[in-house]
C-alpha positions as a Markdown table, in Angstrom:
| # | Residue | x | y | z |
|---|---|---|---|---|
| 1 | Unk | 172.9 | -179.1 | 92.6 |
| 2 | Unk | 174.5 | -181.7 | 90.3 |
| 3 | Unk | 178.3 | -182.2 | 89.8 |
| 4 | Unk | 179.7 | -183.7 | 87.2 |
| 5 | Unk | 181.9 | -186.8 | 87.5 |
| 6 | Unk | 185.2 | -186.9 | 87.9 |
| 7 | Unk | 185.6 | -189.6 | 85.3 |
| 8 | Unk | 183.6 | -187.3 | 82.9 |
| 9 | Unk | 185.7 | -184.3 | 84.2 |
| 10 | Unk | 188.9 | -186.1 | 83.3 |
| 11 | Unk | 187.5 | -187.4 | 80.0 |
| 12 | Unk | 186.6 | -184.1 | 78.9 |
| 13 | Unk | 190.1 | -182.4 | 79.9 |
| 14 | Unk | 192.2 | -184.6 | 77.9 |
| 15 | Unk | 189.8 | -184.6 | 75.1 |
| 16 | Unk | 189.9 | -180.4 | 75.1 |
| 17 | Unk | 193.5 | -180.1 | 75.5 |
| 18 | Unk | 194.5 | -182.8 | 73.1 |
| 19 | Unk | 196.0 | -184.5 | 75.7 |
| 20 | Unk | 193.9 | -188.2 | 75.4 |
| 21 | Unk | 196.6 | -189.7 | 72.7 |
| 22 | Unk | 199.2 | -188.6 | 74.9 |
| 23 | Unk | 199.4 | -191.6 | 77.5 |
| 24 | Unk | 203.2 | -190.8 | 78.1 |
| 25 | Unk | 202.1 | -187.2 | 79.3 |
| 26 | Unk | 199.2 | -187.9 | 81.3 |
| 27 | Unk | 201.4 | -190.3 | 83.3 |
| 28 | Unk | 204.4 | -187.6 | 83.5 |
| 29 | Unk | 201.8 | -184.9 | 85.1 |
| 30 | Unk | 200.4 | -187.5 | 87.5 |
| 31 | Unk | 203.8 | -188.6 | 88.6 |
| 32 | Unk | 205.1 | -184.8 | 89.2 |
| 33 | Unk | 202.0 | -184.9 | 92.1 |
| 34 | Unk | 203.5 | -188.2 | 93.6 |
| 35 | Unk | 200.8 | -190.3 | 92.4 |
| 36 | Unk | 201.6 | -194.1 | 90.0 |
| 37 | Unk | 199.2 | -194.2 | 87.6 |
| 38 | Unk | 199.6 | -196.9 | 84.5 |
| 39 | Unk | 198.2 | -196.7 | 80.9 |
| 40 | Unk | 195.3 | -199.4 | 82.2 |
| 41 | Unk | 194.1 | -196.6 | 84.9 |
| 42 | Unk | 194.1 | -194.3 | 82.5 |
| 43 | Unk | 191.9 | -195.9 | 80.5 |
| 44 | Unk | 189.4 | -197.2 | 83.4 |
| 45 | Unk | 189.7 | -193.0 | 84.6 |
| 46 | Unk | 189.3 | -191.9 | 80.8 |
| 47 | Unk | 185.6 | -194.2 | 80.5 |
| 48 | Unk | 182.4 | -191.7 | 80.9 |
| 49 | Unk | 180.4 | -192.3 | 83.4 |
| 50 | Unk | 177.4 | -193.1 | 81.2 |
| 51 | Unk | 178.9 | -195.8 | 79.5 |
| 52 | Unk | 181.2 | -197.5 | 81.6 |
| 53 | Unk | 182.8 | -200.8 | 80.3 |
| 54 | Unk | 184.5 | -203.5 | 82.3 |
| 55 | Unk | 187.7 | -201.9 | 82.7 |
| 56 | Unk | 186.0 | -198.7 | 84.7 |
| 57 | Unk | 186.9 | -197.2 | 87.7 |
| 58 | Unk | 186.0 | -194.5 | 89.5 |
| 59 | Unk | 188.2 | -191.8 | 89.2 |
| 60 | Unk | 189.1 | -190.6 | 93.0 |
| 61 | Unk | 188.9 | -186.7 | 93.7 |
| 62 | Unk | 192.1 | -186.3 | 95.1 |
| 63 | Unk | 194.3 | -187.7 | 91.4 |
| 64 | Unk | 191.7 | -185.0 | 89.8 |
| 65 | Unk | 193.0 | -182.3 | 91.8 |
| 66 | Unk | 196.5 | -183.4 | 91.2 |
| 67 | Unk | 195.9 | -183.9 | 87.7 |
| 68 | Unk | 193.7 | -180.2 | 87.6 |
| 69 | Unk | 197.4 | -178.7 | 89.9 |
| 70 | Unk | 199.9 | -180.4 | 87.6 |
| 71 | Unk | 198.0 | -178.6 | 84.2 |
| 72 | Unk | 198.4 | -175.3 | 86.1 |
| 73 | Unk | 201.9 | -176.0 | 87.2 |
| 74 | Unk | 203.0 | -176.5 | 83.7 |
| 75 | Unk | 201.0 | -173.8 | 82.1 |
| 76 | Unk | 199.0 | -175.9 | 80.6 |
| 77 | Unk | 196.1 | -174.2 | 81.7 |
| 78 | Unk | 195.9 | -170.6 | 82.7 |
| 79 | Unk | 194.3 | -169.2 | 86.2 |
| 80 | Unk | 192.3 | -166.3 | 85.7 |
| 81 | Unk | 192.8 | -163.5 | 88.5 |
């Protein structure tokens, strides 16, 4: 089994919740998990993994999580039960 990226999991996210214009947002929800993130990171995160330019980073599992945890935590995103 194949998982997708994290870079591509983060691209989509902002991309579905309208969030990718948002820059001042993004960093807000990273910072209410504890983690410093810049507009730069963003971008290198925000790069598919298919076409990655020279700015790209991989994007580590642990800020997706937190990113994932601070959507739920401000409703966001709903859990279903």
């Amino acid at each position: 089994m194949q998982f997708m990226p994290t870079n591509d999991v983060f691209f989509h996210l902002l991309n579905i919740l309208q969030l990718h214009k948002d820059k001042d947002l993004i960093i807000e929800l990273f910072e209410s998990q504890n983690i410093e993130i810049s507009r730069s990171k963003i971008k290198a995160w925000d790069t598919k993994t298919g076409r990655p330019t020279s700015g790209y980073r991989e994007m580590p599992r642990e800020a997706l999580d937190a990113f994932i945890k601070a959507l739920y935590e401000r409703r966001l995103v709903e859990v279903d039960k």
